[in-house]
C-alpha positions as CSV (number, residue, x, y, z in Angstrom):
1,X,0.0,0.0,0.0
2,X,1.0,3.4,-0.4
3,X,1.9,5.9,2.5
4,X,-1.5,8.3,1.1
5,X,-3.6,4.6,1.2
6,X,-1.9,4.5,4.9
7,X,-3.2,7.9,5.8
8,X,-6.4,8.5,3.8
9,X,-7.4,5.0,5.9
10,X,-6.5,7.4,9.0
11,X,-8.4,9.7,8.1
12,X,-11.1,7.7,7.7
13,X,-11.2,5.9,10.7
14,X,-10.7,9.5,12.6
15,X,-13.4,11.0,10.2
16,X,-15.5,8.2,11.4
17,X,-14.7,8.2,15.3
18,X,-15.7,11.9,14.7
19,X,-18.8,11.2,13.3
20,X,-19.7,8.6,16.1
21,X,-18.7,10.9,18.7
22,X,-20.7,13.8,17.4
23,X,-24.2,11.7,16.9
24,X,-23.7,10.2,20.3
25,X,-23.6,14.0,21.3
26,X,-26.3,15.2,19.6
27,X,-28.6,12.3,21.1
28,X,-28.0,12.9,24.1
29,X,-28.9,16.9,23.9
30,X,-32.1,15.7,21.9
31,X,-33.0,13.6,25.2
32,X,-31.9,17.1,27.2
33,X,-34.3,19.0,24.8
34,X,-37.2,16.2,25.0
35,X,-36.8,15.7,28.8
36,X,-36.9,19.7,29.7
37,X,-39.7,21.8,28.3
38,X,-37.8,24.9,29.3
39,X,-35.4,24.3,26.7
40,X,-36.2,25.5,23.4
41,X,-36.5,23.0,20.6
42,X,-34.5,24.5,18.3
43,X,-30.7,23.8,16.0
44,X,-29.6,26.6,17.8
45,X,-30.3,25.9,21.7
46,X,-29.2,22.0,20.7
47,X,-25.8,23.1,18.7
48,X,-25.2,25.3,22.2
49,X,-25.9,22.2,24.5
50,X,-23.7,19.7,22.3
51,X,-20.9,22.2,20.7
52,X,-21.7,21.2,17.1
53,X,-22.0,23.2,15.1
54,X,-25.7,23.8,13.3
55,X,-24.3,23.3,9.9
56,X,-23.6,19.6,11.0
57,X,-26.9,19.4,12.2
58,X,-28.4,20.4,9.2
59,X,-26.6,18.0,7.0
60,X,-27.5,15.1,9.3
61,X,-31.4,16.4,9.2
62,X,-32.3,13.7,11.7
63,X,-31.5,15.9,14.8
64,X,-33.5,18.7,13.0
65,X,-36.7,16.1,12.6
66,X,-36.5,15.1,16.0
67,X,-36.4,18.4,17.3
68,X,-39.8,19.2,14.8
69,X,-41.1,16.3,16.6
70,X,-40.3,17.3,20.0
71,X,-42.1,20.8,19.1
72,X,-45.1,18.8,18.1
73,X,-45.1,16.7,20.9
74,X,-45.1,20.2,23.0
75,X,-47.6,21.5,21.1
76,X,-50.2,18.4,21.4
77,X,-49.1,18.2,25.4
78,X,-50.1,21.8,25.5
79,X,-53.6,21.1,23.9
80,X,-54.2,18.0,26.5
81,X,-53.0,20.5,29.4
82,X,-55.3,23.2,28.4
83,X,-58.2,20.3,27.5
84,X,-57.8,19.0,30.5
85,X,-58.3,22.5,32.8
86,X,-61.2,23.1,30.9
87,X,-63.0,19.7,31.1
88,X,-62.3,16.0,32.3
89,X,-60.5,14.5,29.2
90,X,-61.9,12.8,26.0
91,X,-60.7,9.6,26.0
92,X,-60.7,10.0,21.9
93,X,-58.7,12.9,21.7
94,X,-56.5,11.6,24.5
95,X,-56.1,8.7,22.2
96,X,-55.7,10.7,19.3
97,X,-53.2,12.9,20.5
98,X,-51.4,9.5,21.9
99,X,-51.4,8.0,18.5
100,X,-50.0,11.5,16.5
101,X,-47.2,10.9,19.0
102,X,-46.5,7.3,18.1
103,X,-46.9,8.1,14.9
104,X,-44.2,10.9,14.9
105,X,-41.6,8.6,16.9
106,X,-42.4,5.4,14.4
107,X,-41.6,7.8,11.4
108,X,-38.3,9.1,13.0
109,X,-37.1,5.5,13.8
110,X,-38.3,4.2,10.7
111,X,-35.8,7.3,9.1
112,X,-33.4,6.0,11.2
113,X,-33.7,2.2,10.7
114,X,-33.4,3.9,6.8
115,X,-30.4,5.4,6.9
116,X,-28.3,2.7,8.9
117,X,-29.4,0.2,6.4
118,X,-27.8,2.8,3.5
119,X,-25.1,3.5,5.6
120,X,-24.7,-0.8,6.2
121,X,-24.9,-1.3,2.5
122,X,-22.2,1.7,1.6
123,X,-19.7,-0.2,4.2
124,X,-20.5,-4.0,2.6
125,X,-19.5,-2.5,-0.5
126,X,-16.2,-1.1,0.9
127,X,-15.0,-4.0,2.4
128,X,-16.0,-6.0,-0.8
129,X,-14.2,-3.7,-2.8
130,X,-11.6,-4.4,-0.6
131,X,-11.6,-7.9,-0.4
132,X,-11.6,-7.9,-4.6
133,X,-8.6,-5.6,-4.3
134,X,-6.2,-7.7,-2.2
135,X,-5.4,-10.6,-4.6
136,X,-4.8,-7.7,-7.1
137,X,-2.5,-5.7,-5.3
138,X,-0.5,-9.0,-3.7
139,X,0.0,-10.4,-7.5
140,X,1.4,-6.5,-8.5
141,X,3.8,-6.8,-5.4
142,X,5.1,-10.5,-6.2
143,X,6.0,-8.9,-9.8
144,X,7.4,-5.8,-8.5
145,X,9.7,-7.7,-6.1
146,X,10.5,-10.5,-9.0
147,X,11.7,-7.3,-11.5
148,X,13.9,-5.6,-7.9
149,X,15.3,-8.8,-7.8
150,X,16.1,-9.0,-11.3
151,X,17.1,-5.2,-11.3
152,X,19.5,-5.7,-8.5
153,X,21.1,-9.3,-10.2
154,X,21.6,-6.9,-13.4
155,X,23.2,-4.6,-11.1
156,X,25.4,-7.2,-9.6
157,X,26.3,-8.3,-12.8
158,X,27.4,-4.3,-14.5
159,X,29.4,-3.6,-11.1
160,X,31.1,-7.3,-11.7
161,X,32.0,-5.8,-15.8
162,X,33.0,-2.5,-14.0
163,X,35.4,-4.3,-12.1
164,X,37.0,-6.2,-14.8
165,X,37.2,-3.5,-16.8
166,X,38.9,-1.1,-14.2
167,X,41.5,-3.9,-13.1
168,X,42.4,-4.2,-16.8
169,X,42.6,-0.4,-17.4
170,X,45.1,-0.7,-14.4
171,X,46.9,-3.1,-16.0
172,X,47.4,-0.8,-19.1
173,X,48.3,1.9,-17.3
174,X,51.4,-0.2,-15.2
């Protein structure tokens, strides 16, 4: 392999430690958001509580639907709240308002479930690409190293003519 194969893998692997580290960070302020109602739902309040920046948010877009689901789920908990002051609850609406929920949380984890699956698929084709590459690259190296070792026998064998010739030049000249 080549010293920029050696580092681009580097970078790769710190690109994706990275990556990891930043979506385990952005959960865990969603579940700060979610869990606090003082909090505001927004990129900005959750790039302030996990230190990424909202640019990375956006390009992710899950942590932005989550936070749109949070706001709903605000929203409908508001409705119940005030519902529930005015008048003993409607078990439909209750229900309603229960299912809207589920529904929002099925379609973010069915995003989710989505986007690992792509992101599975993009690393079976790496390593296959890799695996398909090996035999490749090992057959180049065996012929490099057979055409060194040729190179350096031709060497050998000019430095053996240089020799002869010098000793016999020296001969001449005595």
């Amino acid at each position: 392999m080549t010293e920029s194969d050696i580092t681009g893998n580097a970078f790769d692997k710190k690109n994706q430690e990275d990556f990891d580290r930043n979506t385990e960070v952005i959960t865990k302020g969603l579940m700060v958001i979610a869990s606090n109602d003082s909090i505001k739902a927004t990129a900005a309040e959750l790039s302030r509580i996990t230190g990424v920046h909202r640019n990375t948010l956006r390009q992710r877009m899950w942590p932005l639907q989550r936070l749109k689901s949070i706001k709903e789920n605000r929203v409908i908990e508001e409705i119940r709240r005030r519902q529930s002051k005015t008048k003993a609850a409607d078990p439909v609406s209750v229900l309603t308002t229960k299912l809207e929920a589920s529904r929002l949380e099925v379609l973010h984890w069915f995003d989710m479930y989505h986007k690992a699956n792509d992101r599975a698929d993009q690393l079976d084709a790496r390593v296959n690409f890799i695996k398909n590459a090996i035999p490749r690259l090992e057959a180049s190296r065996d012929r490099k190293d057979d055409e060194l070792l040729e190179l350096r026998g031709e060497i050998a064998r000019l430095r053996h003519v240089i020799d002869v010739l010098q000793s016999e030049q020296a001969e001449k000249n005595q």
